[in-house]
N, C-alpha and C positions, 0 to 999 in steps of 0.2 A: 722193597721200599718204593714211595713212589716221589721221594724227593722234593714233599709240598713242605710250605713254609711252618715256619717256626708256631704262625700266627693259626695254620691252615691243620694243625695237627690234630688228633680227635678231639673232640670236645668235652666227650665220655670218662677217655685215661689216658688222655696224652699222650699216644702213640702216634709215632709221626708212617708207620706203617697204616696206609692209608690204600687201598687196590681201587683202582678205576674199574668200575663196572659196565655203568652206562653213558651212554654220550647220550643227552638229552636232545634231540629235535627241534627248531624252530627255537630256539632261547634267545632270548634278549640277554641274558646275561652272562654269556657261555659257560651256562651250567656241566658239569657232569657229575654223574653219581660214585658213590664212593664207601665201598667195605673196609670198617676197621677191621685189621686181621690178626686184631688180636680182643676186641670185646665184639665185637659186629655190630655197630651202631652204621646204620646209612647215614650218608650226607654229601650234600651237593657241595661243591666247590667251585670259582671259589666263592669267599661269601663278602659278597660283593652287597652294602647297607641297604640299595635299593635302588631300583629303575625311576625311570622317567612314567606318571602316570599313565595307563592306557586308559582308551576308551570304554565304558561301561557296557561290555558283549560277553555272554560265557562264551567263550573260546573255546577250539576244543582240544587246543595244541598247548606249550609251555605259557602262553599267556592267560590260562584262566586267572581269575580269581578278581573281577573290578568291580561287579555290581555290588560287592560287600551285603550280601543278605540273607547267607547260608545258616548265620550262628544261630536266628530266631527261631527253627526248625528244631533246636537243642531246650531252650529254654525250659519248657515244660518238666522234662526227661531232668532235666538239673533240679530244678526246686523240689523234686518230689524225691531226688537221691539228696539230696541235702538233709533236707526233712527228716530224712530219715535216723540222724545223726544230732540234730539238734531243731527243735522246734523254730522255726521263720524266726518268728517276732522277738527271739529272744538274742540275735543278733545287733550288736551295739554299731559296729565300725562293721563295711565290705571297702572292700576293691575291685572295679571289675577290668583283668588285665585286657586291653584288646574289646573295649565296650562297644564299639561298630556303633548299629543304631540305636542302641540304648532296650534292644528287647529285655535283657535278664533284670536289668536296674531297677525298669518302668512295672515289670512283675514285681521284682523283689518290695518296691515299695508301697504295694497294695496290700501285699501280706505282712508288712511287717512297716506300717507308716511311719516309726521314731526311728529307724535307723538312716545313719549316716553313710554316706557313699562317695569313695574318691575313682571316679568315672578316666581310667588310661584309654587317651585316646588319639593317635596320631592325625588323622587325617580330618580334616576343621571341614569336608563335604557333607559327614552323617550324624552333626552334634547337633541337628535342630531340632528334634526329637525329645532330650532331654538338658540342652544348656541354659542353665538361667533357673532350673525347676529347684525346689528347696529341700538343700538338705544332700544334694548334688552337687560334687565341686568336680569339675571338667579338668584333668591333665593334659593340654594338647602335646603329650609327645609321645617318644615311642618310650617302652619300660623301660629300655637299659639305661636313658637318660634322664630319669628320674632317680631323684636324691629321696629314698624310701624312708620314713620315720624306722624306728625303734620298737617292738613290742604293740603297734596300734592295733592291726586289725585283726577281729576274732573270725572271718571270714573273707576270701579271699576267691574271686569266682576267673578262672583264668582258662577260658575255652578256644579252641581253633588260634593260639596265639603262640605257642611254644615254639613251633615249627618255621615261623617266620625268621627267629629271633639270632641273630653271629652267633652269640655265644651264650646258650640255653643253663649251661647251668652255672655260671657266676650271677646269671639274671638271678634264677631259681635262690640260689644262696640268699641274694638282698631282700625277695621274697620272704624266705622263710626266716629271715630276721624280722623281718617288720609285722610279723604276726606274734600273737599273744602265744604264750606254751600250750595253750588247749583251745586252738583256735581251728578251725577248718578249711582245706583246699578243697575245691573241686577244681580237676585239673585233665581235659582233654582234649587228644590230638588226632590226627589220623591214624590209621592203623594200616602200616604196609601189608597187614596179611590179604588186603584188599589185592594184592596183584595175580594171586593165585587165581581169580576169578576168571572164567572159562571164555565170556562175552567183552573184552573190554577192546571198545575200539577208540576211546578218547587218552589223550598222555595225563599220565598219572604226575609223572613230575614234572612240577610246574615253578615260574621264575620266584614266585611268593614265597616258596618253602624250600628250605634249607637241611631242614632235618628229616627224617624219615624214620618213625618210631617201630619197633614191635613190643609187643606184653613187655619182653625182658631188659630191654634196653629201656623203655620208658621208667620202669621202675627200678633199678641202677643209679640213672639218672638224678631223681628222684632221691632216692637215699645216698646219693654222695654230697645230695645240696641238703643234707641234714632233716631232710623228711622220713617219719613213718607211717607206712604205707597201712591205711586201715582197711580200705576196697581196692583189690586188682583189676584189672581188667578182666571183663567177661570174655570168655572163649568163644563163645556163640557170635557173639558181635566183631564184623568181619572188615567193617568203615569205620570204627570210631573206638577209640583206645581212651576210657576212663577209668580216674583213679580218685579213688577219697584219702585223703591224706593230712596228717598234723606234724606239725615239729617236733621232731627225734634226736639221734644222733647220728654225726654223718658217719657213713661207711666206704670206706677206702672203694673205687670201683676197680674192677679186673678182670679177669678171661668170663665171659659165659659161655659155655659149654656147647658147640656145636651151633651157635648163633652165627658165626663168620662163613660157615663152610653153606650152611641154610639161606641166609638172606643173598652172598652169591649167585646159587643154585637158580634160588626166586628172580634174581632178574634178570638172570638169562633166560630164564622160560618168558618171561615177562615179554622180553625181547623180540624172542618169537612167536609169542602169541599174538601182541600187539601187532604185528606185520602181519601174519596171516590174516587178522579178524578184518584188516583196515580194506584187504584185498577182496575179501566176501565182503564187506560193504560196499563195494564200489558196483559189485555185480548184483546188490540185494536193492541196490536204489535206484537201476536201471529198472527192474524188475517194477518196483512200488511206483516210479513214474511212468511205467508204461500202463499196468492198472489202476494210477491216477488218471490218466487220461479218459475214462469209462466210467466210473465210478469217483464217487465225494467222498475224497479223503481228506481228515482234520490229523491234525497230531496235537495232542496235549502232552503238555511237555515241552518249554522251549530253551531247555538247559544245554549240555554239553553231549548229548544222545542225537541232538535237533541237530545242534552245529558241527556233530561228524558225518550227519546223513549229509549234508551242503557241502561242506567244506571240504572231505574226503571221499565219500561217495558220490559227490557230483551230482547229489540230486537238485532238482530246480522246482524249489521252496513253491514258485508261483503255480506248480499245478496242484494245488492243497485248494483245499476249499475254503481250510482256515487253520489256525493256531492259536490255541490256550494254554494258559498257564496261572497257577493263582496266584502266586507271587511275582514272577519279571514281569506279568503288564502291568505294575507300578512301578519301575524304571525303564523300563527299553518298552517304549513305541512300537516299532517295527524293526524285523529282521529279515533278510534279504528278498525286500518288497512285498513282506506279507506282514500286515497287521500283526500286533501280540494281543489277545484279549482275553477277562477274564472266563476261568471254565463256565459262568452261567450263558456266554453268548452262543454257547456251542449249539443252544438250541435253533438258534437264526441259521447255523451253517447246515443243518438238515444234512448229518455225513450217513455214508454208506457205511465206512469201516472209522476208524479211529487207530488211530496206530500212539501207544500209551510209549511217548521215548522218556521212563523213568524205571531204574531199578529197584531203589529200595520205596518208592513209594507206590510199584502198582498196583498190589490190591488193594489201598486207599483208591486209589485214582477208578480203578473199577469198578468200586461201590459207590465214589461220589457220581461218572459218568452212569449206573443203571438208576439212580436217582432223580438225572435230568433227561437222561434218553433209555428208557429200558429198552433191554432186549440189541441195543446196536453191537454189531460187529468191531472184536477188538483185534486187535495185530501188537506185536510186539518186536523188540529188538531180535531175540530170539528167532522170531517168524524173518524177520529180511535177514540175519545173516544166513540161516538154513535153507532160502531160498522159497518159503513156505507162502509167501506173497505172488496170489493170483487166482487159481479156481477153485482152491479150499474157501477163500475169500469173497467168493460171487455170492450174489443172493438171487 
């Protein structure tokens, strides 16, 4: 037993057998992690409502998560699993939990112009996008402080929101009361199976999130707040845990079957992974600024790959030739003295290599850069930690 509070007990099945797994790094909010051991749900403790804003930088330590502009990357991938369930337009009433800058809303209402939409949104920096437009009513707060109607919506869009949230499924319950009986969730979150990953040099748990999902525990979850579960999580997909789901009946939650002894296991490998890889980073960025020095190197990519090469690996940003990206050069300016601009300027910086700091989108990023530069030279994550940065690299 680990003797947390009454308040601090899982959230899952209320065992107050909670096991510390990991002590989270650089936290604002003295996070650590935490196996139930008895359903194996992760979670950080304690859960503390929220920090003091930071400043708008992917971070690549416990403070990610300010530039708020991850969810519109989803959008698409939502309306077309939606769709699949029930035609746009035939949608009366949505919700969107956690509506950031308004990407799913500003789609949903092109495909679907008469429907209604009650936009949750806490933070009054990213409402100018859709506050004021019609047919849009703005909640500024966070879900659990919202007083949810009865039966209203036949649609309910609730992405990258869960995991923020104290207490995920009393939310989930007022949720799934305030939807119609044959009404639709789309409902996703991270997916810890993410930690298995071989390359990871940035901190996964971060002061934003609170919860830590796999396939089984999200959907537990799930059916204890009186949802069924009509789409599981795909297996294939190793960042992102979604579920298509309508109002059921709830199911008592209890032991999953070798979930506690598994998500342990995972973060201790996690543990030492993360410490190794941080180490080969440090020596993979001396390497790339030493062959910065000789050669125009850009990196596209100014995410959380960017700011572990800087901030852990101690590379020095200003011998790049340049940095793109096609989303953060519309909030962040510049990052440690080097411009952010978009991928079209790449062509002005005339690079040698290009070093793509992006996992799940580098073969995009490959084929949009042999569109604007054929034929250049790529490097990747992979390439600096393996040491593979230098005369494979010459031209």
């Amino acid at each position: 037993m680990s003797g947390v509070t009454e308040t601090e007990r899982c959230d899952l099945c209320g065992s107050s057998g909670l096991a510390m797994a990991y002590d989270v790094p650089g936290t604002a909010r003295g996070l650590k992690a935490y196996v139930c051991d008895d359903c194996g749900l992760v979670q950080s403790l304690p859960r503390i409502d929220h920090v003091a804003r930071r400043s708008a930088f992917p971070d690549s330590g416990a403070g990610f998560g300010n530039i708020r502009y991850g969810k519109g990357f989803r959008t698409q991938f939502a309306l077309d699993t939606i769709a699949k369930y029930r035609p746009l337009e035939r949608f009366k009433y949505c919700m969107d939990v956690g509506a950031n800058r308004g990407s799913f809303i500003l789609a949903l209402q092109k495909q679907a112009p008469d429907i209604k939409i009650d936009a949750v949104e806490p933070d009054e920096r990213v409402l100018a996008e859709y506050q004021g437009r019609e047919n849009i009513a703005v909640i500024n707060k966070r879900i659990e402080a919202v007083a949810l109607p009865k039966a209203k919506y036949d649609l309910v869009y609730h992405c990258h929101t869960l995991e923020h949230e104290a207490h995920p499924l009393s939310s989930l319950r007022a949720v799934c009361e305030a939807m119609t009986p044959d009404g639709i969730l789309f409902l996703e979150v991270p997916n810890i199976a993410f930690l298995a990953g071989t390359d990871l040099v940035e901190e996964w748990f971060i002061d934003k999130h609170l919860y830590h999902y796999s396939a089984p525990t999200l959907c537990a979850t799930l059916e204890a707040a009186g949802f069924k579960i009509l789409q599981a999580p795909n297996p294939d997909d190793v960042t992102n845990l979604t579920v298509i789901a309508t109002p059921g009946q709830v199911k008592q939650a209890g032991a999953i079957a070798g979930e506690t002894v598994e998500k342990k296991a995972l973060l201790a490998a996690y543990a030492k992974n993360l410490q190794e890889n941080q180490q080969k980073l440090k020596a993979g960025a001396q390497n790339l600024m030493t062959f910065a020095g000789h050669r125009r190197v850009v990196i596209w990519g100014a995410g959380r790959i960017f700011t572990s090469l800087v901030d852990i690996g101690g590379f020095d940003a200003r011998r790049l030739a340049g940095v793109v990206d096609k989303n953060i050069h519309k909030y962040v300016s510049e990052m440690f003295g080097v411009a952010i601009k978009a991928p079209e300027a790449i062509t002005e910086m005339k690079p040698d290599v290009v070093l793509v700091a992006s996992r799940l989108y580098l073969d995009e990023i490959k084929v949009e850069l042999d569109a604007l530069m054929p034929g250049t030279d790529v490097l990747t994550l992979d390439d600096v930690l393996k040491g593979r940065v230098g005369e494979d690299h010459e031209k």
